[in-house]
Backbone as CSV, one residue per row, in Angstrom:
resi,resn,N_x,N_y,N_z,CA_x,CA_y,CA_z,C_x,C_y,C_z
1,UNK,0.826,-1.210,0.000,0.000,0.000,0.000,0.862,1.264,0.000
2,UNK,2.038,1.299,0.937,3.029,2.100,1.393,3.502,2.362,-0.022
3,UNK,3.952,1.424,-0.704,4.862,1.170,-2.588,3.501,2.424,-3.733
4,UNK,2.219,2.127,-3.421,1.227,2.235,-4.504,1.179,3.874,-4.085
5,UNK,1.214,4.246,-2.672,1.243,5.745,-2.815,2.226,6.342,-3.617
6,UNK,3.410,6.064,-3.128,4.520,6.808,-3.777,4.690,6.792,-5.250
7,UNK,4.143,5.728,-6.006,4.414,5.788,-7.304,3.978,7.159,-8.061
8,UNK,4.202,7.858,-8.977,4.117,8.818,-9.241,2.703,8.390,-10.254
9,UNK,1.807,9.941,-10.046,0.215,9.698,-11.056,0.997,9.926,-12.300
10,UNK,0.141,8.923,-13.354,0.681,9.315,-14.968,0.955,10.444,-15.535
11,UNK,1.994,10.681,-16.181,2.039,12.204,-16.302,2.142,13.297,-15.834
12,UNK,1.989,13.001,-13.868,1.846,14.424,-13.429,2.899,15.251,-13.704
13,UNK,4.104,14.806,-13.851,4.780,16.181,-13.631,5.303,17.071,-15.193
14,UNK,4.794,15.944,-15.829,4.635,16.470,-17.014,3.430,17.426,-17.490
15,UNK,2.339,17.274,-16.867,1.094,18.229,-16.458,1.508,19.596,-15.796
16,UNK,2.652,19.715,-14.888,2.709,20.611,-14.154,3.926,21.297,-14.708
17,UNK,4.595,20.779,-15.891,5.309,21.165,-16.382,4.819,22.364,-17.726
18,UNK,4.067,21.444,-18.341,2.960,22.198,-18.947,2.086,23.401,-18.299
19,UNK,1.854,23.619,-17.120,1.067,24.572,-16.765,2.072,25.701,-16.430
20,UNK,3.165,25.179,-15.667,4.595,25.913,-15.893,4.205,27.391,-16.641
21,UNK,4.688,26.427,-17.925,5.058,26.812,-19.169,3.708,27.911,-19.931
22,UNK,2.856,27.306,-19.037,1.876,28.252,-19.620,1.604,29.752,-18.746
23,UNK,1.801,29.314,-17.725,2.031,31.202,-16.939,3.575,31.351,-17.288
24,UNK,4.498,30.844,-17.666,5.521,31.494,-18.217,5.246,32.838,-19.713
25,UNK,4.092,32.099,-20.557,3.758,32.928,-21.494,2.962,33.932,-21.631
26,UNK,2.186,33.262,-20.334,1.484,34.327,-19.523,1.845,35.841,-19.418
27,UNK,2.696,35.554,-18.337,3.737,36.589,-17.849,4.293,36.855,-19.226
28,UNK,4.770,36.798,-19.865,5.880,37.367,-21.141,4.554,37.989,-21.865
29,UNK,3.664,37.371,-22.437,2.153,38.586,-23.063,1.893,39.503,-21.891
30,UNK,1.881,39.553,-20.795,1.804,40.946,-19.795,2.844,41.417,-20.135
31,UNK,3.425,40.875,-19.911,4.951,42.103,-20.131,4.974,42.806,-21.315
32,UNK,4.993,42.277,-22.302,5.126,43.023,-23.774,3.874,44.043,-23.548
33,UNK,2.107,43.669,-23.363,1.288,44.651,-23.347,1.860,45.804,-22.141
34,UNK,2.535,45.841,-21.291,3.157,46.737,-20.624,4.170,47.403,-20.849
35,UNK,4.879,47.147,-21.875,5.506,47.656,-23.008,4.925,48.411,-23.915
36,UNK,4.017,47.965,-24.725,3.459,48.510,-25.539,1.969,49.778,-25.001
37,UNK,2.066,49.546,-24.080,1.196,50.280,-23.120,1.962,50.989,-22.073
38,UNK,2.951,51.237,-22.406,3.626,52.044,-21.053,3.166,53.303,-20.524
39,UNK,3.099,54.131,-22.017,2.815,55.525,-21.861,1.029,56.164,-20.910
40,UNK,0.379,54.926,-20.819,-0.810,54.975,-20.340,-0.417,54.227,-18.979
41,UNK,-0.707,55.197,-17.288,-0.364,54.805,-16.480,-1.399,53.670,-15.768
42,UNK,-2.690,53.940,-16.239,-3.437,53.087,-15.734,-3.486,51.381,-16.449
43,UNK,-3.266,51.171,-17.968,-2.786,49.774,-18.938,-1.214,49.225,-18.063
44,UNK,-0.802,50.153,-17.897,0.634,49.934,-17.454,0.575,49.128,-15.864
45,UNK,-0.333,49.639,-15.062,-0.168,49.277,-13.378,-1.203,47.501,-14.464
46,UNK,-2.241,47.863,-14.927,-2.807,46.771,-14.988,-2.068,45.432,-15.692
47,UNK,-1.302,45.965,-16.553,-0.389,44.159,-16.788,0.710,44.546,-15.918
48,UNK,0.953,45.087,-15.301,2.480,45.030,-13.919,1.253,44.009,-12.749
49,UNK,0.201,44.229,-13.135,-0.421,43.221,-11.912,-0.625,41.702,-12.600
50,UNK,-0.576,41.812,-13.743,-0.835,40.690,-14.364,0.716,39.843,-14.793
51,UNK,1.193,40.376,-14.653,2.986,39.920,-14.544,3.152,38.796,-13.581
52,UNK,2.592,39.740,-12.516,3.150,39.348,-11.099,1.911,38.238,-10.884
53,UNK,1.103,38.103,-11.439,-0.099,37.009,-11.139,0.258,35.876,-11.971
54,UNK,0.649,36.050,-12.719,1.380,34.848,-13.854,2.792,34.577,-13.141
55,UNK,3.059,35.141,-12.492,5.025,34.839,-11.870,4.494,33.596,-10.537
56,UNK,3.375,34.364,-9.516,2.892,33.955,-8.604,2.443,32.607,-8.658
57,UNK,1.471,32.637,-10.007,1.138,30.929,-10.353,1.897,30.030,-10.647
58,UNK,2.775,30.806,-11.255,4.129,29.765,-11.991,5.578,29.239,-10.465
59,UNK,5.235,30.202,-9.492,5.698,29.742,-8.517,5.017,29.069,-7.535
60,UNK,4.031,28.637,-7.413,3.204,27.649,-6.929,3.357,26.390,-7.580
61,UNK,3.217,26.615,-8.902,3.818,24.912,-9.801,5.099,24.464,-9.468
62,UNK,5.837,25.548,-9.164,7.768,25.106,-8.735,7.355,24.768,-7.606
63,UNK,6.657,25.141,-6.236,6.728,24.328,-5.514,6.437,23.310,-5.482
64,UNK,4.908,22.977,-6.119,3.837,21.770,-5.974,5.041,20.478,-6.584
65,UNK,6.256,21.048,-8.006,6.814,20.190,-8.780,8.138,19.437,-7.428
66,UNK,8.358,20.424,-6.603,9.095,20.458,-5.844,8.873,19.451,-4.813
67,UNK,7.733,19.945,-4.151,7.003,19.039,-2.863,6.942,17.308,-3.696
68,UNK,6.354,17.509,-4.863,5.915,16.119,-5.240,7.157,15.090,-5.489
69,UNK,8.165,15.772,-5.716,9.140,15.257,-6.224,9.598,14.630,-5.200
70,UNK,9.574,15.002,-4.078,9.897,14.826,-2.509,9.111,13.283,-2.036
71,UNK,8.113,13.239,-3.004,7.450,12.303,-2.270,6.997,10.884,-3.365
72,UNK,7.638,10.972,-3.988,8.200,10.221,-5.201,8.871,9.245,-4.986
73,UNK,8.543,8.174,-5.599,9.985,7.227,-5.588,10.168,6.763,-6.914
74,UNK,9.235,6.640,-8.158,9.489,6.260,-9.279,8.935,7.963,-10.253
75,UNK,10.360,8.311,-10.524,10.004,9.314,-11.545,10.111,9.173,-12.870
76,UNK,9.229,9.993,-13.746,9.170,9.515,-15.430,10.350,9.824,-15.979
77,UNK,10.955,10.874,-15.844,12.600,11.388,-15.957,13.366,11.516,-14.603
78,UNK,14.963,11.391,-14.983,15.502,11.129,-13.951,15.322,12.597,-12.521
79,UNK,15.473,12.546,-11.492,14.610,13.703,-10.468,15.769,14.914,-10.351
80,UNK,17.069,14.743,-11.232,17.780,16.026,-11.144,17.906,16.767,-12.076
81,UNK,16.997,15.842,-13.277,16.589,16.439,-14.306,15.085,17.494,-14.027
82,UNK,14.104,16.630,-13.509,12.917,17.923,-13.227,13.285,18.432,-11.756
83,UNK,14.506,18.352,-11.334,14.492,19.772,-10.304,15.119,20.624,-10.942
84,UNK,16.465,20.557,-11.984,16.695,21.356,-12.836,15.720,22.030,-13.501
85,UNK,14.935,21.422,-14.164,14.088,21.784,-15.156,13.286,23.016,-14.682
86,UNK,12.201,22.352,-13.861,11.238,23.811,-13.158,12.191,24.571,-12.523
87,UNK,12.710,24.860,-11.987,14.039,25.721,-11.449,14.299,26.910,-12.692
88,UNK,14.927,26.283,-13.354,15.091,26.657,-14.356,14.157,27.604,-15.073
89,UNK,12.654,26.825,-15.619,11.722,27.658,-15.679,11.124,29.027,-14.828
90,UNK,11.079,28.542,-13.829,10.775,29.200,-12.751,11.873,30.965,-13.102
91,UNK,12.663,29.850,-13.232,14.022,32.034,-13.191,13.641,32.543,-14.006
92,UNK,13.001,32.134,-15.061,12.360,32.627,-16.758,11.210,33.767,-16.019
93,UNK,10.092,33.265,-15.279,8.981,33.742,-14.873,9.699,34.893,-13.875
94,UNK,10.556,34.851,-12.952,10.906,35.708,-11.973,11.770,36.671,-12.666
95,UNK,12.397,36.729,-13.977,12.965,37.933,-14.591,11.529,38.523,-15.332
96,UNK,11.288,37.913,-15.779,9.900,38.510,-16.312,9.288,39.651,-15.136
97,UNK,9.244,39.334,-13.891,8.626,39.958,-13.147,9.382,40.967,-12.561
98,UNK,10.548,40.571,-12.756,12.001,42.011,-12.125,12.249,42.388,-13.256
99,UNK,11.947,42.309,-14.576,12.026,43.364,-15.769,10.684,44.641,-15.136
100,UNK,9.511,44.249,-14.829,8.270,44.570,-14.885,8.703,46.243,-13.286
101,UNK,9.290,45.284,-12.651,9.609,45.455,-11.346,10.397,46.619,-11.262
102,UNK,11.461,46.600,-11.995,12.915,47.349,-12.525,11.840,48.855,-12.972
103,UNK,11.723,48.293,-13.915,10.681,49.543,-14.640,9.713,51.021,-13.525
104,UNK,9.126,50.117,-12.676,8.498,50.862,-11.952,9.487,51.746,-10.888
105,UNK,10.132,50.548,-10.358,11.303,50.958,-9.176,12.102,52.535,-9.735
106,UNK,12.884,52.104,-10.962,13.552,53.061,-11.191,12.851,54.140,-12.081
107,UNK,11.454,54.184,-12.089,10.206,55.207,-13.111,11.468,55.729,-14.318
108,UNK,11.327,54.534,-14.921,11.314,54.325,-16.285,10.404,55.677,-16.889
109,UNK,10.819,56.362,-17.576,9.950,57.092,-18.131,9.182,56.813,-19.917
110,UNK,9.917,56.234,-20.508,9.288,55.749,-21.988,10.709,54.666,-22.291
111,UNK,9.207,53.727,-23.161,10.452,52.663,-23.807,10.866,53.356,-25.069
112,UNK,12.176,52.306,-25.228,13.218,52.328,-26.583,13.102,51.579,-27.258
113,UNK,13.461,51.329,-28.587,13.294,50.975,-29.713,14.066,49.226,-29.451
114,UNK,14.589,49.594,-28.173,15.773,48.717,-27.936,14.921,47.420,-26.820
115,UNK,14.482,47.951,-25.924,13.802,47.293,-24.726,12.053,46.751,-25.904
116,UNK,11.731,47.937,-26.756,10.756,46.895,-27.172,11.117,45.538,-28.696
117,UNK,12.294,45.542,-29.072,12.759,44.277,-29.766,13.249,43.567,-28.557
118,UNK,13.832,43.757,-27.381,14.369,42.656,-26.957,12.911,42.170,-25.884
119,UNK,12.182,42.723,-26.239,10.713,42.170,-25.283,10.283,41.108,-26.183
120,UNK,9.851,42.094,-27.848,9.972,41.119,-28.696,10.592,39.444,-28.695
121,UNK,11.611,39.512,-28.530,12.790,38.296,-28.655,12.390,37.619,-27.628
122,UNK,11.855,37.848,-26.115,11.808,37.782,-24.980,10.394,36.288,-24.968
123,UNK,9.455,37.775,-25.890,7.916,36.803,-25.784,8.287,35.310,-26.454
124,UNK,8.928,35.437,-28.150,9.163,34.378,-28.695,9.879,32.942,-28.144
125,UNK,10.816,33.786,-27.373,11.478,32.613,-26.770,10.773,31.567,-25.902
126,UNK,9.693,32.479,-24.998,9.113,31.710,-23.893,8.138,31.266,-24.584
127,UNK,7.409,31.568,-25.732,6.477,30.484,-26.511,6.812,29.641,-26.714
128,UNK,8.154,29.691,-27.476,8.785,28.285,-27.784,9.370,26.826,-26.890
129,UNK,9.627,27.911,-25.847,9.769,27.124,-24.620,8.731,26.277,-24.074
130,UNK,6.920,27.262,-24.684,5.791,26.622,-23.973,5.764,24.883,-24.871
131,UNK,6.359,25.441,-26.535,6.203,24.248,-27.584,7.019,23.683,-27.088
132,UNK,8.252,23.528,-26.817,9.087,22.227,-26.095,8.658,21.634,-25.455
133,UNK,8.060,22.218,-24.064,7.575,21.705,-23.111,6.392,20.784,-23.239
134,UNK,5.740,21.093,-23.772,4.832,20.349,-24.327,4.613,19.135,-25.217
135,UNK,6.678,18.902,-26.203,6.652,17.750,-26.240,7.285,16.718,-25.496
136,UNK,7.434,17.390,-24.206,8.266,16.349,-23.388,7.552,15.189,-23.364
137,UNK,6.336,15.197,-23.228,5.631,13.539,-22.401,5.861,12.869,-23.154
138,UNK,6.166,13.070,-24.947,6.175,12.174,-25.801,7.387,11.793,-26.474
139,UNK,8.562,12.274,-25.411,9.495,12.138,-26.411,10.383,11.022,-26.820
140,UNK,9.648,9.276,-26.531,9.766,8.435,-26.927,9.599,8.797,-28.565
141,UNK,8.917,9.325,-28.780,8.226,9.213,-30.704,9.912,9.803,-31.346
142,UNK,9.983,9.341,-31.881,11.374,9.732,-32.796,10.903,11.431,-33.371
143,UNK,9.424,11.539,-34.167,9.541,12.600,-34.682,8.749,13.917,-33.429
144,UNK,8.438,13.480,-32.586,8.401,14.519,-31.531,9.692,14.607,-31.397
145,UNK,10.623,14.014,-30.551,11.905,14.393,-29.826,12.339,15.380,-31.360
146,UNK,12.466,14.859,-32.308,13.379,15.652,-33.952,12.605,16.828,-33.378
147,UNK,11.190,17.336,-33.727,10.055,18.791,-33.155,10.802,19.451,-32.075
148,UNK,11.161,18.618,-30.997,11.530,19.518,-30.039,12.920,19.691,-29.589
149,UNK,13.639,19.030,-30.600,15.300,19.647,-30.668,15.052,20.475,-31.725
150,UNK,14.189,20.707,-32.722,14.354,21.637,-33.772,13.770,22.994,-32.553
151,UNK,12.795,23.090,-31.756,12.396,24.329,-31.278,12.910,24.207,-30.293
152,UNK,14.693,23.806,-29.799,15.527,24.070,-28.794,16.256,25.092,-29.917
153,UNK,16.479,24.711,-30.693,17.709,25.318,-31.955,17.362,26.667,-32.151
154,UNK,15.792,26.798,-32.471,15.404,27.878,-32.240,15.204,28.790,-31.376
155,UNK,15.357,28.600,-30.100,15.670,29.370,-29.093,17.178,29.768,-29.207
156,UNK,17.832,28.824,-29.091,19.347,29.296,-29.307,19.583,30.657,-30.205
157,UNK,18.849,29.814,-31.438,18.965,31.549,-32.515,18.692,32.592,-32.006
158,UNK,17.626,32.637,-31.192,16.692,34.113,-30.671,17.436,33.998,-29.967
159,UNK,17.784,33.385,-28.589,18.939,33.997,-28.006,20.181,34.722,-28.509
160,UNK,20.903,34.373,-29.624,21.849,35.127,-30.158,21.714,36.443,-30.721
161,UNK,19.884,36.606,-31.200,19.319,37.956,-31.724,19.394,38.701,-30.948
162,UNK,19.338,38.133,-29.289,18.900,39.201,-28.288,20.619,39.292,-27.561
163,UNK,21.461,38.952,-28.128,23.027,39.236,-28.045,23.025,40.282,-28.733
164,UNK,22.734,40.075,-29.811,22.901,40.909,-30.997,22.615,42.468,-30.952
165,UNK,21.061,42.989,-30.311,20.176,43.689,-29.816,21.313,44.358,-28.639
166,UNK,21.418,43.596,-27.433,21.672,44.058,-26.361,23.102,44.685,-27.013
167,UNK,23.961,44.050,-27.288,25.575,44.594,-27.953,25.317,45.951,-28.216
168,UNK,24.283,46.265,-29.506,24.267,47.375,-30.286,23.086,48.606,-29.331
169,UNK,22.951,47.602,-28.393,21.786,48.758,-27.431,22.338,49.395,-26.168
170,UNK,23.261,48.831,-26.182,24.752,49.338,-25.067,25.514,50.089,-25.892
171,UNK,25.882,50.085,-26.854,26.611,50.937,-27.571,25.996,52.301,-28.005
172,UNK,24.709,52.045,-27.912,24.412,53.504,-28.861,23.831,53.921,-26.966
173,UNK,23.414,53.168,-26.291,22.737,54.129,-24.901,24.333,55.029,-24.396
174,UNK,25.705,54.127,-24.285,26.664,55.014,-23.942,27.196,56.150,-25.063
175,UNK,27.010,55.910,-25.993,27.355,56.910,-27.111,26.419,58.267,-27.240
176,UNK,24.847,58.002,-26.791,24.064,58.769,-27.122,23.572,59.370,-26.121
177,UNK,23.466,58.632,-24.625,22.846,58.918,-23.684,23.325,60.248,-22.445
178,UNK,23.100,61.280,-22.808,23.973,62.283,-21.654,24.103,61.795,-20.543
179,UNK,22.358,61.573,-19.415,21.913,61.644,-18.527,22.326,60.191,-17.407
180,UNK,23.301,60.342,-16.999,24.188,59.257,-16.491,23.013,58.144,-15.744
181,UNK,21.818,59.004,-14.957,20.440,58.029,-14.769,20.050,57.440,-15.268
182,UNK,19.828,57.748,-16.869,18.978,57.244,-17.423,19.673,56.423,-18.151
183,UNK,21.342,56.305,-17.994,22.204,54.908,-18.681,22.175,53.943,-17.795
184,UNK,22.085,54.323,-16.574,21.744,53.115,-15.392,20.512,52.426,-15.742
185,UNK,19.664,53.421,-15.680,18.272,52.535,-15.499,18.311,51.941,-17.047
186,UNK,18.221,52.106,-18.204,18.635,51.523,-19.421,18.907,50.241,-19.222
187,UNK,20.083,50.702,-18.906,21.100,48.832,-19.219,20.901,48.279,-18.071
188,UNK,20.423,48.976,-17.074,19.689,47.427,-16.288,18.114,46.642,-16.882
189,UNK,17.905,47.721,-17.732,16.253,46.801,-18.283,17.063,45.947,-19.144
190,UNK,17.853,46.380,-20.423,18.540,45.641,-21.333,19.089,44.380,-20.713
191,UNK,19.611,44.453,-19.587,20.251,43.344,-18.982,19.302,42.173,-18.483
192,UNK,18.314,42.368,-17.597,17.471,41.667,-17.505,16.607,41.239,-18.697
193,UNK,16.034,42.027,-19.832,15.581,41.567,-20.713,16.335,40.557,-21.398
194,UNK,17.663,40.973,-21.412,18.675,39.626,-22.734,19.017,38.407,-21.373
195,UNK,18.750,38.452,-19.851,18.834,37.117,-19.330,17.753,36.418,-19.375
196,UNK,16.542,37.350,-19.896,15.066,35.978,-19.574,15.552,35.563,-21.076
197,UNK,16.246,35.772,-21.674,16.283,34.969,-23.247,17.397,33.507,-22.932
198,UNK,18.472,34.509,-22.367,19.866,33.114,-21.747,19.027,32.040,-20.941
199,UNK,18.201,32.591,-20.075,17.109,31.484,-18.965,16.585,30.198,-20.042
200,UNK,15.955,30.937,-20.622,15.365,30.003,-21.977,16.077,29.336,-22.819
201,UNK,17.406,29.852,-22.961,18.234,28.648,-23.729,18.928,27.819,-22.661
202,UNK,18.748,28.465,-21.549,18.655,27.224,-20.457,18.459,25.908,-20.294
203,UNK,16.865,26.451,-20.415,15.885,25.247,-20.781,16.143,24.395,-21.924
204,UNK,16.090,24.815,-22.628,16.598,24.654,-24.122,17.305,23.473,-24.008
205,UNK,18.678,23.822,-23.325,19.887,22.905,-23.123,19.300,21.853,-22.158
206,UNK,18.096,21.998,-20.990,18.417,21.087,-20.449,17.085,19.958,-20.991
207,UNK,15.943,20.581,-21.954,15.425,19.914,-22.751,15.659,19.185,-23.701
208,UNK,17.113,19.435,-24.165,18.089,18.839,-25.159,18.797,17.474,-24.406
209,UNK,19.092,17.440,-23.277,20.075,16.683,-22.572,18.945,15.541,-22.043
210,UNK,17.891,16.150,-22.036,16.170,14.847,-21.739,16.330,14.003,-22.405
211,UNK,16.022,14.590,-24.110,16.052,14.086,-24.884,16.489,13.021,-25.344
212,UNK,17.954,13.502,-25.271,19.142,12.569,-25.666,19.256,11.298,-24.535
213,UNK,18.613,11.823,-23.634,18.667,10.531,-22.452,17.827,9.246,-22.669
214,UNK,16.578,10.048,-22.946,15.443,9.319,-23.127,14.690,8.842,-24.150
215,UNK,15.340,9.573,-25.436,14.606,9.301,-26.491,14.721,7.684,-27.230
């Protein structure tokens, strides 16, 4: 009886991996509409609340993935793989929310051409992350696992776009920027924006290393 509890329910943590993944995208569509809505203070407080409600849920799944794991004895992947994993995810959702965070703290006064491509780069990544995630349960199938090393590859790329972005968005904020404040507060959004992309090729890598284990 003691053996039949612990076995893990079908799929769960692949369920909770998935829901993860889905307030991860959550949070990244608040963020961008708070971007694209900055200049309006009342759109602006309303996805900074919706950030933080998508960060909040997505940290309830890191625990629940956490607690369960605890109480486990047969897991579907090996268990330092999904403590990596949601971990992992999880930092995706919590820059999301200290980009959001940053913004207010240091009253950001209008975005740049710069913070809204690398939001851009930002949203894509964590979609793609939601499509990986989503083929984990199956990645016995030869042409799922091929699907979801092809949309690891693709994160990698967007990660390098948002290298690319941040390089040339540091260069022109110190070249152009008088107001020694407003180069601080800058390249700390830039900075946090190009790590929720590194977070995601995170994942990426450690969705890649599943794979190869298990496929």
């Amino acid at each position: 009886m003691l053996f039949g509890k612990l076995m893990p329910r079908d799929g769960h943590f692949f369920n909770l991996f998935n829901q993860h993944a889905d307030h991860i995208v959550e949070a990244a569509h608040a963020f961008s509409q708070l971007v694209a809505h900055y200049g309006d203070p009342e759109l602006r407080e309303r996805y900074n609340r919706e950030v933080d409600s998508a960060e909040r849920a997505a940290d309830r799944i890191t625990h629940e993935v956490n607690r369960t794991l605890h109480k486990t004895f047969i897991t579907p992947i090996d268990r330092e793989q999904i403590h990596a994993l949601i971990n992992t995810m999880d930092d995706v959702a919590d820059l999301l929310q200290d980009s959001a965070e940053t913004m207010a703290l240091y009253d950001v006064r209008h975005m740049t051409q710069e913070i809204v491509r690398l939001t851009e780069i930002s949203v894509k990544c964590c979609e793609r992350v939601k499509d990986a995630i989503y083929l984990l349960r199956t990645i016995g199938d030869a042409s799922t696992s091929e699907g979801a090393l092809k949309t690891c590859e693709e994160i990698d790329r967007l990660e390098s776009d948002a290298d690319r972005v941040m390089r040339k968005a540091m260069s022109k904020l110190f070249r152009e920027e008088p107001d020694v404040r407003e180069v601080i507060k800058l390249k700390a959004i830039y900075e946090l924006l190009e790590t929720v992309t590194d977070k995601c090729e995170d994942v990426a890598n450690l969705i890649e290393g599943i794979i190869l284990e298990n496929a």
